[in-house]
N, C-alpha and C positions, 0 to 999 in steps of 0.2 A: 409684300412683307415676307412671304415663303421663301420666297426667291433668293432675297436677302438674305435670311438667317444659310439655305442651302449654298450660296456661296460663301458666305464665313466661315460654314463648317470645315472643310478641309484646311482652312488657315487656322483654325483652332486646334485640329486634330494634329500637323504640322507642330505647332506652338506648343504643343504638351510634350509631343515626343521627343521635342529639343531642349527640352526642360527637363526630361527623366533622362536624358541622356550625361547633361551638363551635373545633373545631381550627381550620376553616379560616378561620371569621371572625378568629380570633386570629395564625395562622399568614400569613395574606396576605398584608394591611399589613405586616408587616414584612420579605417580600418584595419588594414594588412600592418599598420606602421603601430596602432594599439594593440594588435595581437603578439607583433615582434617582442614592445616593448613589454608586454606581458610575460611573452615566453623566455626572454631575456634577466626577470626579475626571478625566474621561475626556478630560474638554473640557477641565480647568484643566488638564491635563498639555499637550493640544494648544496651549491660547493660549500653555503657558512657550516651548514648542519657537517656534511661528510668531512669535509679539510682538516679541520681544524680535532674532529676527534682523535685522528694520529697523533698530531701534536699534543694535545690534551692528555691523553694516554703518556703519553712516551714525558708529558714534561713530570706525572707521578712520579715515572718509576725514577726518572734521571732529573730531581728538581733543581733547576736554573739559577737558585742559589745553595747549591749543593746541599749536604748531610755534613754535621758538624757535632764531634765528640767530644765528653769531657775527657781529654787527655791530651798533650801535646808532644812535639818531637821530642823536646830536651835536648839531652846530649845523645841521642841515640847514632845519628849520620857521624859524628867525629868517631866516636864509640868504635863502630864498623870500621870504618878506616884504617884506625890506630889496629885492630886486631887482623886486619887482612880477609874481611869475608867480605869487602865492595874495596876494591880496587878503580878509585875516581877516573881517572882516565876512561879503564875502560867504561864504566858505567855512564860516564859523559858521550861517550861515542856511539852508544846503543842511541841515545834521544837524536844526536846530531846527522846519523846516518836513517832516520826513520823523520828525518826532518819537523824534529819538535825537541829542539836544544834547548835543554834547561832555563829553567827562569833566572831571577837574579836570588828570588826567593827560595828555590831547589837548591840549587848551589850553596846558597846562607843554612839550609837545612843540610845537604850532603856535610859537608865543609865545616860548619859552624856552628850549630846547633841553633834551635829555634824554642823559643817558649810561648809561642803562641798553639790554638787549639786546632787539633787537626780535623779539616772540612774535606771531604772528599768533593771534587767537584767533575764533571764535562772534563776540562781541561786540563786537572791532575789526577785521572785515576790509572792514567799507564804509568804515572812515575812512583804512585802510591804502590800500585801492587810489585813493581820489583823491588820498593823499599822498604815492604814490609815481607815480601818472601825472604828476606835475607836475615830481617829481624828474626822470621817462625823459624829459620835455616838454624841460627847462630843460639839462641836464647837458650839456656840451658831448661831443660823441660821434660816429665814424667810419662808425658806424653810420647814424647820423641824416643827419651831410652827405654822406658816400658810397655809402650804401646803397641797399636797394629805396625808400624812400622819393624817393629823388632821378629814379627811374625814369616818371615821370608828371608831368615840367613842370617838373623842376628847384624848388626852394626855394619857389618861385610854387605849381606844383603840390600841392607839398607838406602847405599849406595847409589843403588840400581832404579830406583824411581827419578819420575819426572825433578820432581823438587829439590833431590839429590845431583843427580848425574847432569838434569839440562841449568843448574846454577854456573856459569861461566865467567861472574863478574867481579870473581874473587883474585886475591893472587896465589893461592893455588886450588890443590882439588877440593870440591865443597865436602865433601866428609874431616877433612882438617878442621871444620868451624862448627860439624853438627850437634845441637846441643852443648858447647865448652863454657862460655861466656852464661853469666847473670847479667846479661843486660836490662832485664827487669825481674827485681825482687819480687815474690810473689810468698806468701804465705800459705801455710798447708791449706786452709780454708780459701785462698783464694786460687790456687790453683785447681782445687776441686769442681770449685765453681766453674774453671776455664774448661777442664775435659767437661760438668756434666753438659753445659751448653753446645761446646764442639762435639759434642757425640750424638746431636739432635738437628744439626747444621749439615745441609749436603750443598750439593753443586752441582749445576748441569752436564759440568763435562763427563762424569763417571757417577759412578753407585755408591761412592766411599766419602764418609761422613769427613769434616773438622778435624775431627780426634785419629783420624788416617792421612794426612795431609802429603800424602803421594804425587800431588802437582801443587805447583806454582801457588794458583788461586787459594790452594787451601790451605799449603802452608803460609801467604800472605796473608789470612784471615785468622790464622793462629797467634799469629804475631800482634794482631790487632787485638785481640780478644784476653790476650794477655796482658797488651798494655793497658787495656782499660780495668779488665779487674783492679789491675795495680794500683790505679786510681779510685780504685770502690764504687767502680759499676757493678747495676744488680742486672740478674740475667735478664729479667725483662730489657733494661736496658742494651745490655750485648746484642739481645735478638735483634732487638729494633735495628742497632748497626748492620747486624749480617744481611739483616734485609735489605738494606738501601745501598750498604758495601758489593754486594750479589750482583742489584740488579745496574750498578754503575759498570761491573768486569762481564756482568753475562747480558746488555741490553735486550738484546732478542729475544731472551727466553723469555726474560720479567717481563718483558713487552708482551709476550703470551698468555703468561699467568696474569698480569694483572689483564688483560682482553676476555680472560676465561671467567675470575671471580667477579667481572663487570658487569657480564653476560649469564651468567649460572647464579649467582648471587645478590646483583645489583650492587657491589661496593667498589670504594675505590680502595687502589693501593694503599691509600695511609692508613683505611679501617682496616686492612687483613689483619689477621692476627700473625704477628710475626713468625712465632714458635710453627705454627701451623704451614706457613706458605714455608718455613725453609726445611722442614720435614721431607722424609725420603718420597710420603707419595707425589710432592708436586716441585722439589726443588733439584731431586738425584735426576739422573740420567733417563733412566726410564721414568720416572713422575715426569718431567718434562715433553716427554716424549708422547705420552699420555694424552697432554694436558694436548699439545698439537693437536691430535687426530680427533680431538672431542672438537678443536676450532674449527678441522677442517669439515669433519664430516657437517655440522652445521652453517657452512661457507662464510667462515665467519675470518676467516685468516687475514691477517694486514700486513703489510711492512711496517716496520719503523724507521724514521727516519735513517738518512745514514750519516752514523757519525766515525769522530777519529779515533785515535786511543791504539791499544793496541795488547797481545796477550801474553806480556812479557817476553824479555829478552828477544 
């Protein structure tokens, strides 16, 4: 009986070790292939969380169905026209040579006027801001003959800033149109209301408020702020536009700021307080600037997406 079991043994010892073998060949692979499939879920959960907060971010500042004001074009595009501070031709050929020619809707707005309410969107805010820099350019306004622009040479001076001198879509030189035209009525009180708000309004590209509208953007934002008064918006109201009008012509920076009060505040873009985000220390040139090196130093900086549009003319 010894004998027997002492030959079985090695056939048993045999029979085990081709069984641990056969396990493991079978049993591996389908660990390596549950750990891929793990580390694989691991990462798509990572990219849901990181991806999408750009977008998230960036749909705040620039929302997908745009920002929309009580106010609309009216007769403002024929208006310009008839008076020679947008010269259609050329104004058509700035979109067409930048390859984003006018809609059928722009043109009915240039051309025809529109009473529908104006929405700043993605897709119109290059055409909004040359055709409201031309509105701040032409609109006759207290701002314009009494203001900081008056501060560097008087009228003559005047000339010589960005939103003077780089206006070219006229048919002649832009100081022949500056402040002539009431193209929108405004009342003592409602004008007051336009400087005290523009003089609380900056922008990333420089240090100078609304109520100094030395470039493009600001005098395009005067022109808005005046249409809407016209309409008996209250400043809270106006703010709320300069905020979302801002971050449609400055994306990157709002893309900042609002990454900054995300991160230092917990809120989003809609809760900032408007008056506040477009204040000198976080909307002017250096606020901005600012607000950067606070992203950077905490590695906190993103891109935004890239989009189209463009910085006038």
């Amino acid at each position: 009986m010894a004998k027997k079991k002492n030959k079985l043994l090695p056939i048993l010892i045999v029979s085990i070790i081709a069984n641990t073998v056969l396990a493991v060949m079978f049993i591996a692979p389908r660990v390596v292939k549950f750990k891929e499939s793990r580390l694989n879920q691991a990462a798509e959960s990572t990219a849901t969380v990181t991806s999408p907060s750009t977008d998230t971010i960036f749909d705040e500042i620039n929302p997908v169905g745009g920002f929309e004001i009580n106010a609309s074009y009216g007769n403002l595009g024929p208006q310009m026209i008839a008076m020679g501070v947008i010269d259609g031709a050329k104004f058509k050929s700035v979109y067409e040579k930048s390859n984003q020619p006018l809609t059928s809707e722009q043109e009915e707005i240039l051309f025809k006027g529109l009473d529908e309410k104006i929405k700043m969107t993605r897709d119109n805010s290059y055409f909004l801001l040359n055709f409201f820099w031309a509105v701040g350019l032409a609109n006759k306004s207290k701002i314009l003959d009494e203001g900081d622009m008056m501060l560097y040479g008087g009228k003559q001076g005047a000339g010589n800033f960005a939103s003077t001198g780089g206006w070219s879509l006229g048919n002649s030189d832009a100081m022949n149109y500056y402040s002539t035209s009431i193209l929108i009525p405004l009342s003592q009180e409602q004008e007051e209301r336009v400087t005290i708000v523009a003089s609380n309004i900056y922008r990333p590209c420089c240090n100078n408020s609304t109520a100094f509208p030395d470039c493009n953007h600001g005098m395009a934002l005067l022109g808005v702020l005046q249409l809407m008064a016209s309409n008996g918006a209250t400043e809270s109201q106006m703010y709320e536009a300069g905020k979302y009008f801002n971050a449609f012509w400055f994306p990157g920076n709002y893309y900042d700021l609002a990454l900054y009060f995300k991160n230092s505040e917990g809120k989003s873009f809609k809760d900032i307080d408007a008056k506040t985000l477009l204040g000198k220390d976080y909307s002017s040139a250096s606020g901005s600037q600012s607000v950067k090196q606070w992203l950077a130093d905490k590695g906190l900086i993103q891109q935004p997406p890239k989009q189209g549009g463009g910085c006038g003319i």
